[in-house]
VEXGU-171944 format. One record per residue (C-alpha): x, y, z. Coordinates in pm, 1 decimal, decimal comma. Example, Ala and Ser with C-alpha at 12.3 -4.5 7.8 and 13.67 -1.06 7.14 Angstrom:
BEGIN
        x        y        z
   1230,0   -450,0    780,0
   1367,0   -106,0    714,0
This chain:
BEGIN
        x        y        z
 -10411,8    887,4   2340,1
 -10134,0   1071,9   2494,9
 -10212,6   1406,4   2680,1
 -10137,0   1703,1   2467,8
 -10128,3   2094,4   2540,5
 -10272,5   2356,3   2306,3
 -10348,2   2717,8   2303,9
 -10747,0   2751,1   2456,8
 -11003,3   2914,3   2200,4
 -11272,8   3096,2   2273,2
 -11587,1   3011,0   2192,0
 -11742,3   3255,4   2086,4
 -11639,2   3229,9   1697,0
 -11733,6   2881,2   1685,0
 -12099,0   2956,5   1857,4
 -12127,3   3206,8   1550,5
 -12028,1   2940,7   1320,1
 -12350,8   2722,2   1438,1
 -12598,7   3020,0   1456,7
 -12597,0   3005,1   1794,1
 -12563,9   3160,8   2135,4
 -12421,8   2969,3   2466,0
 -12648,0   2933,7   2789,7
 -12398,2   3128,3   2969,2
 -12348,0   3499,6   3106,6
 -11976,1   3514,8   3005,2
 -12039,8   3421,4   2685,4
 -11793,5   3640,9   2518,8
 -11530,3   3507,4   2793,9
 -11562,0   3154,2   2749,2
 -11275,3   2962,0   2578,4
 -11192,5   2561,2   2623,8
 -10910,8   2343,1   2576,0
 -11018,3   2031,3   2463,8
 -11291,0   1829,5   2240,2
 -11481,6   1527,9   2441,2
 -11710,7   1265,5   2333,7
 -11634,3   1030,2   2667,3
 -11713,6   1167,2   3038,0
 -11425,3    938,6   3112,3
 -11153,7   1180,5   2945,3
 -11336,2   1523,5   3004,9
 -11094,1   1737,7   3182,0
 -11130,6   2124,0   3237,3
 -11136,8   2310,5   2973,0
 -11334,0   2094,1   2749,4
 -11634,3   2088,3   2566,5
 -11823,5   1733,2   2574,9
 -12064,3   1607,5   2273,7
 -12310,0   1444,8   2329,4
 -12272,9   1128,2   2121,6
 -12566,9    870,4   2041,5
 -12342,7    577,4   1961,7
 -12420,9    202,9   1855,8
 -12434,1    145,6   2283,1
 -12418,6    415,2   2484,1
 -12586,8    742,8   2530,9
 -12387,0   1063,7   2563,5
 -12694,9   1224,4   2673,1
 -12700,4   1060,1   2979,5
 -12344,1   1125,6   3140,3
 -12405,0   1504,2   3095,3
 -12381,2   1540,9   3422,5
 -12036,4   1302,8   3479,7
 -11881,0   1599,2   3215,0
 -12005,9   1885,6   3441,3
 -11873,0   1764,2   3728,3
 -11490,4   1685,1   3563,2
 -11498,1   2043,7   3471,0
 -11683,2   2075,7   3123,0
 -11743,1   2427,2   2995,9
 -12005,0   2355,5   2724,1
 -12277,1   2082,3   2674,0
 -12332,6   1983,6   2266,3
 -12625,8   1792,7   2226,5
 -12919,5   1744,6   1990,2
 -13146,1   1754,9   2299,7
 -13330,2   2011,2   2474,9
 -13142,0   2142,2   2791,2
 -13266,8   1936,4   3071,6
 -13460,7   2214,0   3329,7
 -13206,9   2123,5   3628,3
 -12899,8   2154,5   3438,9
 -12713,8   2435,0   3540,6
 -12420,5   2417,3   3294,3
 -12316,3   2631,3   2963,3
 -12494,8   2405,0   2699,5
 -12635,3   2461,7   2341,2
 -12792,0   2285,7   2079,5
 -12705,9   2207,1   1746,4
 -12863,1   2005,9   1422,6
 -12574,6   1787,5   1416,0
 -12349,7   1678,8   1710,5
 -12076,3   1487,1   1520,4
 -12063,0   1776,4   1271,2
 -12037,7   2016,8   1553,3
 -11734,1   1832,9   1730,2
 -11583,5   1794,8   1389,4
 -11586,0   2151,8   1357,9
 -11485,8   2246,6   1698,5
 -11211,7   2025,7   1700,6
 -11074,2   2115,0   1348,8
 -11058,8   2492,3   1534,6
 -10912,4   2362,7   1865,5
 -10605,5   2230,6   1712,9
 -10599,9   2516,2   1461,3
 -10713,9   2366,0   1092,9
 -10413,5   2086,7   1106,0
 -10509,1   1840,2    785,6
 -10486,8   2229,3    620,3
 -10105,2   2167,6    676,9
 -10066,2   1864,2    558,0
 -10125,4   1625,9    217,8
 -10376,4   1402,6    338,5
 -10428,0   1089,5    163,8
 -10740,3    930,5    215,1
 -10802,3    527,1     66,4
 -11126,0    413,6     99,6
 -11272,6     98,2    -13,0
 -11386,4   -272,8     95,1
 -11063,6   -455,5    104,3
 -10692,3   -342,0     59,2
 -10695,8     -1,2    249,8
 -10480,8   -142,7    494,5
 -10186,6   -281,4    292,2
 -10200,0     16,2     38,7
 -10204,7    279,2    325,1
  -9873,0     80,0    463,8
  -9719,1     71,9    126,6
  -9750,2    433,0     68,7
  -9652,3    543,9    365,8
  -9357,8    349,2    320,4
  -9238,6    468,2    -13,4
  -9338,6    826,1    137,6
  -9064,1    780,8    374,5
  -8812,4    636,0    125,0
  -8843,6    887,0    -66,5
  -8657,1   1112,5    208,3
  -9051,1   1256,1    319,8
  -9233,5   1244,8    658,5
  -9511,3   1038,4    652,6
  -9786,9    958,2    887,4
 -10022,8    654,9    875,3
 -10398,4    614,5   1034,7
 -10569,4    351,1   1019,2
 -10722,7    -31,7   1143,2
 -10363,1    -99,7   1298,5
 -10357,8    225,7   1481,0
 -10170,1    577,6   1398,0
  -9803,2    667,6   1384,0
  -9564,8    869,7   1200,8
  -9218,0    865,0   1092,9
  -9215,3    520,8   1166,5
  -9281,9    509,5   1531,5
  -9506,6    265,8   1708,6
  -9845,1    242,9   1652,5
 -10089,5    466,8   1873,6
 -10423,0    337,5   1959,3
 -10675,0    535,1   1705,3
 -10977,0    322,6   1888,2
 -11117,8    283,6   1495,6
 -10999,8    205,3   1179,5
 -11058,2    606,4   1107,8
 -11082,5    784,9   1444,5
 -11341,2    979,9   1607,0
 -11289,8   1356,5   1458,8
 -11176,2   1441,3   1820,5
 -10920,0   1201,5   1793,6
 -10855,4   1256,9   1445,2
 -10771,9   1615,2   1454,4
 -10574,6   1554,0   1749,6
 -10344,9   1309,7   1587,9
 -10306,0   1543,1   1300,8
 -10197,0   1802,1   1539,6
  -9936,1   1587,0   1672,5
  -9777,9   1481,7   1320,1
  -9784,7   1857,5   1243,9
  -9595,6   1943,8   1547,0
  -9364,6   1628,7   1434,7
  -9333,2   1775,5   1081,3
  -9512,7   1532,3    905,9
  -9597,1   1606,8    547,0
  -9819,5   1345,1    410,9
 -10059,3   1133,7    608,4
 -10212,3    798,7    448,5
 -10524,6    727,8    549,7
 -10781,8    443,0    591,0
 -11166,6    622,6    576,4
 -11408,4    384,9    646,4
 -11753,0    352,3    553,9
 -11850,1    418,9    903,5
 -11667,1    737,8    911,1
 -11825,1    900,4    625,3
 -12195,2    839,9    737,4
 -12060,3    933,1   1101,1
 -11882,6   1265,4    986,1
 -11612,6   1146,0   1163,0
 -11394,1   1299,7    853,5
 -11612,9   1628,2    777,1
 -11337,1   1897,3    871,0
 -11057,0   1744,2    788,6
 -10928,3   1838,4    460,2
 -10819,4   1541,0    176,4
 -10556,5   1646,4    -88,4
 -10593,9   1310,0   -261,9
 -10889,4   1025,0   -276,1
 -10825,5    655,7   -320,1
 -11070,0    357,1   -414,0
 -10940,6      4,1   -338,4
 -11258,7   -206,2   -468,6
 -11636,1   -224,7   -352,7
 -11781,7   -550,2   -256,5
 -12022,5   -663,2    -26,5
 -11916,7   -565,9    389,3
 -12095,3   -368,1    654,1
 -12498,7   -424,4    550,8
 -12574,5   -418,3    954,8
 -12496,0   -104,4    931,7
 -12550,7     34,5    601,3
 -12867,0   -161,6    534,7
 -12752,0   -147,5    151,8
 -12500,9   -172,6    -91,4
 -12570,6    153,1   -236,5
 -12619,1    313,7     92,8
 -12270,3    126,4    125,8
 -12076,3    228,7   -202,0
 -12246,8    610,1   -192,8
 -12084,2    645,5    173,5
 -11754,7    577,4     21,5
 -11835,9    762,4   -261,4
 -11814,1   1096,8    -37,2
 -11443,1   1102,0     40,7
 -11442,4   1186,8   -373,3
 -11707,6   1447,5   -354,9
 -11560,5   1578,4   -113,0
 -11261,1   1673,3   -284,6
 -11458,9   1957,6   -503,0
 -11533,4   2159,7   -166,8
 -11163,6   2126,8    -48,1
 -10926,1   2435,4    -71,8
 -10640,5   2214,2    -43,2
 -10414,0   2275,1   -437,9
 -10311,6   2010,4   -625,2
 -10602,6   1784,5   -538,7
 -10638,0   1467,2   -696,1
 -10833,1   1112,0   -740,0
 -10664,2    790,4   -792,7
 -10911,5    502,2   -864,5
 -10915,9     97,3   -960,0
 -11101,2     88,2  -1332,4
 -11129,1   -245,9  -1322,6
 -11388,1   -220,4  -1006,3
 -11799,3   -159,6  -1178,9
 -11885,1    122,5   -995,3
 -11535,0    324,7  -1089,3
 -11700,8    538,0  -1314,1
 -11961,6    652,4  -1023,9
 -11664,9    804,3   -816,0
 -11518,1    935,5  -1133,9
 -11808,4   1123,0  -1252,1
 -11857,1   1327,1   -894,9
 -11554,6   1490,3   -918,9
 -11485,0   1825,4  -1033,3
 -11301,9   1899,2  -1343,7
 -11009,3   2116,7  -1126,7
 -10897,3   1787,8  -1007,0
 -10671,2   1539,7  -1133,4
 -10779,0   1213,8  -1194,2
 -10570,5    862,3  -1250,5
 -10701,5    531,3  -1278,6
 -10514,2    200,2  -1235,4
 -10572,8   -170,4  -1287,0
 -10523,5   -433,5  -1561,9
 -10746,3   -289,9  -1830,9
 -10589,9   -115,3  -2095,2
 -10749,0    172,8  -1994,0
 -10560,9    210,0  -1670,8
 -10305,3    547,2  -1647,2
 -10143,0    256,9  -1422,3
 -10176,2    -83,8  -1585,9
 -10038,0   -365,6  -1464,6
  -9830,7   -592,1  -1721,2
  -9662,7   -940,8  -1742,4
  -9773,9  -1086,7  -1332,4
  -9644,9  -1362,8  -1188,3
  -9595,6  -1482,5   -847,8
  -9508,6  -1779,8   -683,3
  -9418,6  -1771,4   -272,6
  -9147,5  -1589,2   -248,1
  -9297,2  -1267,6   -417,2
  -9455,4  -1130,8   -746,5
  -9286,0   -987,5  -1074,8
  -9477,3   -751,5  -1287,5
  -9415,8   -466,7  -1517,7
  -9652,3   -160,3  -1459,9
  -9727,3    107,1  -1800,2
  -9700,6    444,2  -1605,3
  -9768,6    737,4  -1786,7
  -9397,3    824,6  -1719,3
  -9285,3    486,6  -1885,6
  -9289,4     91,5  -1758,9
  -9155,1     10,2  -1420,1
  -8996,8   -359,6  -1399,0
  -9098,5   -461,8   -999,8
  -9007,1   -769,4   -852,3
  -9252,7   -707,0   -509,6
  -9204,7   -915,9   -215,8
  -9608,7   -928,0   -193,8
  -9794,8  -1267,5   -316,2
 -10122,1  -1246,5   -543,1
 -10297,8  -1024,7   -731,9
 -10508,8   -868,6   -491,9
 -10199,5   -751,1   -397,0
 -10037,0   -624,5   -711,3
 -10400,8   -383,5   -681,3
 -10260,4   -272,1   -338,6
  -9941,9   -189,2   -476,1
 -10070,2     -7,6   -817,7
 -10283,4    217,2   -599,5
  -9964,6    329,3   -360,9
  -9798,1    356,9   -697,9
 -10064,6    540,1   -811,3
 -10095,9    755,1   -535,1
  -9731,5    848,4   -481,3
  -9629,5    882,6   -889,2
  -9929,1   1174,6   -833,1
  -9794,4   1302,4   -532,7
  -9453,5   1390,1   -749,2
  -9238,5   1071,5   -612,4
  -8953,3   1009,7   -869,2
  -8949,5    638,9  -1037,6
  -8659,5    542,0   -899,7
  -8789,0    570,4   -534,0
  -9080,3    412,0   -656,5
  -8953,3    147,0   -766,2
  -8697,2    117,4   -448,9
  -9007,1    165,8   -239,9
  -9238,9   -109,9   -372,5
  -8978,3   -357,2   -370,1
  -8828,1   -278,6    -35,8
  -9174,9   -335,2    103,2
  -9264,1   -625,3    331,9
  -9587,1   -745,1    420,1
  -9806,8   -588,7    690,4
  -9844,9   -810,7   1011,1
 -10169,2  -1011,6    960,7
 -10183,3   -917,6    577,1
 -10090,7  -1298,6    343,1
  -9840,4  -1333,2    668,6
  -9641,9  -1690,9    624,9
  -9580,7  -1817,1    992,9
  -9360,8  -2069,8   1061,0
  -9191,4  -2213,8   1348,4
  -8784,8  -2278,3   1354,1
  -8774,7  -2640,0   1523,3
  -8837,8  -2747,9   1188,9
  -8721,4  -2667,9    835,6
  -8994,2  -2522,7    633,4
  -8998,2  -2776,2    389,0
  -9117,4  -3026,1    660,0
  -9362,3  -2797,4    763,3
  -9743,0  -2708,4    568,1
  -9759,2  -2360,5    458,9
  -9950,2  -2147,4    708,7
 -10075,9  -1835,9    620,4
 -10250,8  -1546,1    811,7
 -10497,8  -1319,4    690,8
 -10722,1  -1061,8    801,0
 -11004,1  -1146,2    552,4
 -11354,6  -1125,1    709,8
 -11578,1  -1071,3    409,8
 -11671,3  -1250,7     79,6
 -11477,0  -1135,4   -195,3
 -11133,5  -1102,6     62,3
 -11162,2  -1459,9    152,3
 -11179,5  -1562,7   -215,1
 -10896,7  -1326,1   -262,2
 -10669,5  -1535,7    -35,2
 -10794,8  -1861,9    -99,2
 -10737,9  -1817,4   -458,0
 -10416,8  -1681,8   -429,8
 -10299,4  -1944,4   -144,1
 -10472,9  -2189,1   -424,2
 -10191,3  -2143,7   -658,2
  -9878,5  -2259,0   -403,9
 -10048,0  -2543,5   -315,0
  -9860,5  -2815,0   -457,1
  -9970,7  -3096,9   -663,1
  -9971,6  -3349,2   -392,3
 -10109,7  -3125,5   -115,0
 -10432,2  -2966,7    -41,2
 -10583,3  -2644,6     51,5
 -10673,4  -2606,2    429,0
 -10978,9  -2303,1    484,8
 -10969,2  -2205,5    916,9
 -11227,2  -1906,4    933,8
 -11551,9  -1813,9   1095,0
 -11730,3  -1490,4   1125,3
 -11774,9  -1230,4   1367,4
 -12083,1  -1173,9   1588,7
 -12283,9   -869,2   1601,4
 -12238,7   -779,1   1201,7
 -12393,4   -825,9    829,4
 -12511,9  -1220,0    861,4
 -12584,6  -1220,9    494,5
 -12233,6  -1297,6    434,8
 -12170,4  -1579,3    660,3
 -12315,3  -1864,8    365,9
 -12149,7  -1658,3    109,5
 -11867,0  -1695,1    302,1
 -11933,7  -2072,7    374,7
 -11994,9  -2120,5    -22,6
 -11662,0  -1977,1   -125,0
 -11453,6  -2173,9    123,8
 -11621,3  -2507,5     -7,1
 -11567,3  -2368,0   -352,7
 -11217,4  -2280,1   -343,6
 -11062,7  -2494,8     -9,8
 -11004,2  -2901,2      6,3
 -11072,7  -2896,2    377,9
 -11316,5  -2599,8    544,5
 -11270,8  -2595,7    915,6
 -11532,5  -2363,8   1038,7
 -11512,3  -2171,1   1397,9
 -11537,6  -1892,7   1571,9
 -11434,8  -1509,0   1515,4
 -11519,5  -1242,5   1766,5
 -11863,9  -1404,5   1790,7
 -11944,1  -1083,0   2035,0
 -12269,9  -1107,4   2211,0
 -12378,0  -1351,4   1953,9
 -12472,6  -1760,3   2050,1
 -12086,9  -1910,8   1850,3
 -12301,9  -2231,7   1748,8
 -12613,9  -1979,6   1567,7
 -12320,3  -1822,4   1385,4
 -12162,0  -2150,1   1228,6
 -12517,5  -2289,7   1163,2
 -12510,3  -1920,2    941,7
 -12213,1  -2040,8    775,9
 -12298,2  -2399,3    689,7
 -12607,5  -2266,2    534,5
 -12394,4  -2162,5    263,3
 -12214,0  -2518,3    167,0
 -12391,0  -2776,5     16,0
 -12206,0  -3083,0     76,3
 -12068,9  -3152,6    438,7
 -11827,4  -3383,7    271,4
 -11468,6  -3208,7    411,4
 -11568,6  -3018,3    636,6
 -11510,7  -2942,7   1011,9
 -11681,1  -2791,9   1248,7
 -11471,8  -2650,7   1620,5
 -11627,7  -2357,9   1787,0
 -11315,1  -2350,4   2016,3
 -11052,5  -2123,4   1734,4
 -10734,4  -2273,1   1917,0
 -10851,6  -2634,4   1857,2
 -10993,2  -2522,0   1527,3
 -10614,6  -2422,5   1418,6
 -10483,5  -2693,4   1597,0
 -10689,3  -2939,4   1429,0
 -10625,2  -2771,1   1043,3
 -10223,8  -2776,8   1130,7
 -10153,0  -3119,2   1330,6
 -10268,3  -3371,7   1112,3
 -10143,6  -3139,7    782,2
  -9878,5  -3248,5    582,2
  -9566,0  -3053,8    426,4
  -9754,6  -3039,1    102,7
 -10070,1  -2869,8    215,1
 -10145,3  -2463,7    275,6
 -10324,2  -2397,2    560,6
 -10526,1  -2061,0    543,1
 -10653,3  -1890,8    929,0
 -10861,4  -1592,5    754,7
 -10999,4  -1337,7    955,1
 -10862,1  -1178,1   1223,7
 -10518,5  -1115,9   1109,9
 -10320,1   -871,7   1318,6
 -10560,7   -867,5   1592,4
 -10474,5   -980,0   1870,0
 -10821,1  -1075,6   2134,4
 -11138,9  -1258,2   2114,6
 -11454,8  -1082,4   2237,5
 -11662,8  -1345,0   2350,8
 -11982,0  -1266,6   2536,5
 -11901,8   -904,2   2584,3
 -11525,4  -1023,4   2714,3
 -11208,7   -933,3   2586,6
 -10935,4  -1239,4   2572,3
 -10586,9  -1249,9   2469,8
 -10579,8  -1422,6   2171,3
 -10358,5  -1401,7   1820,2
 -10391,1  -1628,1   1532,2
 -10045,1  -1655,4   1453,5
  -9946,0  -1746,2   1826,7
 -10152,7  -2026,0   1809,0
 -10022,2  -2146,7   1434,1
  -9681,0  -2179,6   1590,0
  -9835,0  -2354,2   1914,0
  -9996,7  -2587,2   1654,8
  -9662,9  -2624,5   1449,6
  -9472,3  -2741,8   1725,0
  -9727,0  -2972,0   1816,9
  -9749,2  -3128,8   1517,4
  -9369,4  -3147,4   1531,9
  -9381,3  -3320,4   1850,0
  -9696,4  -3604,1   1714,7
  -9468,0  -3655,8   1377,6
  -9162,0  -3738,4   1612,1
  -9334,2  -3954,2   1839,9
């Protein structure tokens, strides 16, 4: 992240915060400058937590901190006997940096409407969308999230995780302050609730996308799962932000569970296609160019023609409708934001290569779905522009290191839905590639159709070469991204490069 300046603190208010006194005899001196969970970024001036992550240890590069200049040690340790640095401990490390971070860059989400969406699938294209009728609507609006962090429509800045580390987090905030931001859409992951990577930082509004199945390495459960998510609502009762307010999809089972924790100050709007939605969607229909819909607002119907495909994503863009109508934004700049919106990079993207007219070409589309319910999402969407003569092409796999329940779920729908399942590899991590497809093909019943290439290039190339005009070719998975981590290494690699390698190669086997 870039290198910002602010005013030191002292320490001493946030040492009476924890109940605690520092190791130090210039206690009531002390002050620091920065917040770090990394040796590798302490600097002067900062305070370093010690951080038990998935990997590493921050307990055991104590002494790395001291020697780039730490003032303070944060662990939930014991103070080693040699150490002879300021240290304390606390109950809670992660809460700790939340809090001394939130001080450090002086209480910025306080300043600002912050917008968290939460949820298995969607938070990503509904965090875009509202951020972009935000800004149409003559606002400043920042964005965080699994693409990175930017505001006012800059470039994206690394954020390291779909929601940052709380050092990061209030850091970024601090920045969009500075910048004048006013509103700040923001992906909050399951992760970062049970990590407290959020506690501190101060929502004005909750979103739900949908809860399905995603994350069960780490959560163990899906209520463990669902009840993480469920705290960015909760949440909201404790906030002294004004105005708060909850905006969540009633079509989803488990809608009336975030409904019910919230307190009775705050505003709450549902949306959906039941008739119970405050936000109902009316009339859909979609073919590749885009979607038409009408939407019942409680302000009236809005007539949308969206340039998003599917239904999944008429969700995404009822919950930014949702969100914004809340947030005061008039219907006209609704309207002229939802339909001005393109699709994010990696989200349904069509790729295409220009040696060829795209009639002569199959459809190939890119998506970022990784778990059950968004692969069915796209495959039934990318279903319905397949033509009558062509056939439905599947190109996935599943990443290494995560919930293996899902692979033959996985494996089932893409038999279920596709003509032709290619199955390959997808950040298979520190994970044997070959153990993960067996995973997958556990799932599908009849090998009739389907492909197996561990290699992801020859996997695409093998879906697109031999495809004809009529067919739709799906790569689901990884998206935007653009690397393979194989075996601990990081390599270059982007899906939608290699469809328009593939493209022209086919161009070049149909021509010879």
């Amino acid at each position: 992240m870039t290198p910002i300046q602010v005013p030191p603190k002292t320490l001493a208010p946030l040492l009476s915060k924890w109940g605690l006194t520092i190791d130090s005899p210039d206690e009531s001196k002390s002050s620091f400058s920065g917040v770090s969970y990394d040796s590798r970024m302490v600097e002067p001036g900062h305070i370093f937590f010690c951080i038990h992550g998935e990997k590493l240890d921050g307990n055991n590069f104590i002494k790395d901190a001291v020697d780039k200049g730490a003032v303070l040690i944060v662990s939930e340790m014991p103070k080693a006997s040699d150490l002879k640095a300021p240290y304390v401990k606390v109950k809670d490390v992660r809460e700790a940096m939340s809090e001394a971070a939130d001080y450090l860059y002086d209480h910025p989400s306080q300043k600002l409407r912050v917008i968290g969406v939460t949820g298995t699938n969607g938070k990503t294209s509904t965090t875009h969308i509202i951020e972009h009728i935000i800004n149409g609507a003559g606002k400043r609006a920042g964005l965080v999230g699994t693409m990175g962090a930017r505001w006012q429509g800059g470039d994206y800045v690394d954020a390291k995780h779909t929601t940052p580390q709380a050092a990061d987090l209030q850091k970024l905030f601090y920045q969009m302050v500075t910048a004048g931001v006013t509103h700040v859409a923001m992906e909050v992951s399951s992760h970062a609730l049970s990590l407290k990577r959020v506690d501190s930082c101060e929502f004005s509004l909750a979103c739900l996308t949908n809860i399905t199945q995603d994350h069960l390495d780490f959560h163990k459960t899906m209520e463990h799962y669902w009840k993480s998510k469920q705290l960015l609502f909760s949440g909201l009762n404790t906030s002294p932000m004004q105005s708060k307010r909850a905006i969540v999809n009633i079509d989803q089972e488990l809608a009336p569970e975030f409904l019910n924790v919230l307190g009775p100050e705050i505003e709450k709007y549902t949306y959906g296609f039941s008739q119970q939605a405050d936000f109902q969607a009316l009339d859909c229909h979609f073919d590749q160019t885009g979607t038409s819909l009408k939407v019942k607002t409680p302000s009236g119907i809005l007539d949308l023609k969206l340039k998003l495909v599917g239904q999944f994503n008429v969700y995404n863009a009822l919950a930014a409708l949702a969100v914004c109508a809340a947030e005061g934004i008039d219907a006209e700049a609704l309207k002229r934001g939802l339909e001005s919106f393109n699709a994010v990079p990696g989200r349904f993207q069509v790729v295409s290569t220009d040696s060829v007219k795209k009639h002569e070409q199959p459809l190939c589309i890119v998506d970022y779905a990784h778990s059950p319910d968004g692969l069915e999402n796209v495959l039934k969407v990318a279903r319905e522009l397949v033509p009558k003569d062509g056939k439905l092409i599947a190109v996935f796999g599943c990443g290494g290191d995560r919930d293996s329940s899902k692979r033959p779920q996985m494996g089932a729908i893409a038999e279920n839905l596709a003509d032709l399942v290619v199955v390959t590899s997808d950040n298979p991590r520190s994970e044997d590639p070959q153990q993960i497809i067996v995973d997958i093909l556990a799932g599908i019943k009849r090998m009739r159709s389907v492909m197996v290439e561990p290699d992801r290039a020859k996997a695409i190339q093998l879906s697109i070469v031999d495809a004809s005009p009529s067919d739709v070719v799906v790569v689901a998975g990884k998206g935007h991204e653009t690397y393979q981590i194989i075996k601990g290494q990081t390599f270059d690699f982007d899906d939608r490069i290699e469809v328009k390698q593939a493209l022209e190669k086919r161009l070049k086997s149909v021509n010879a």
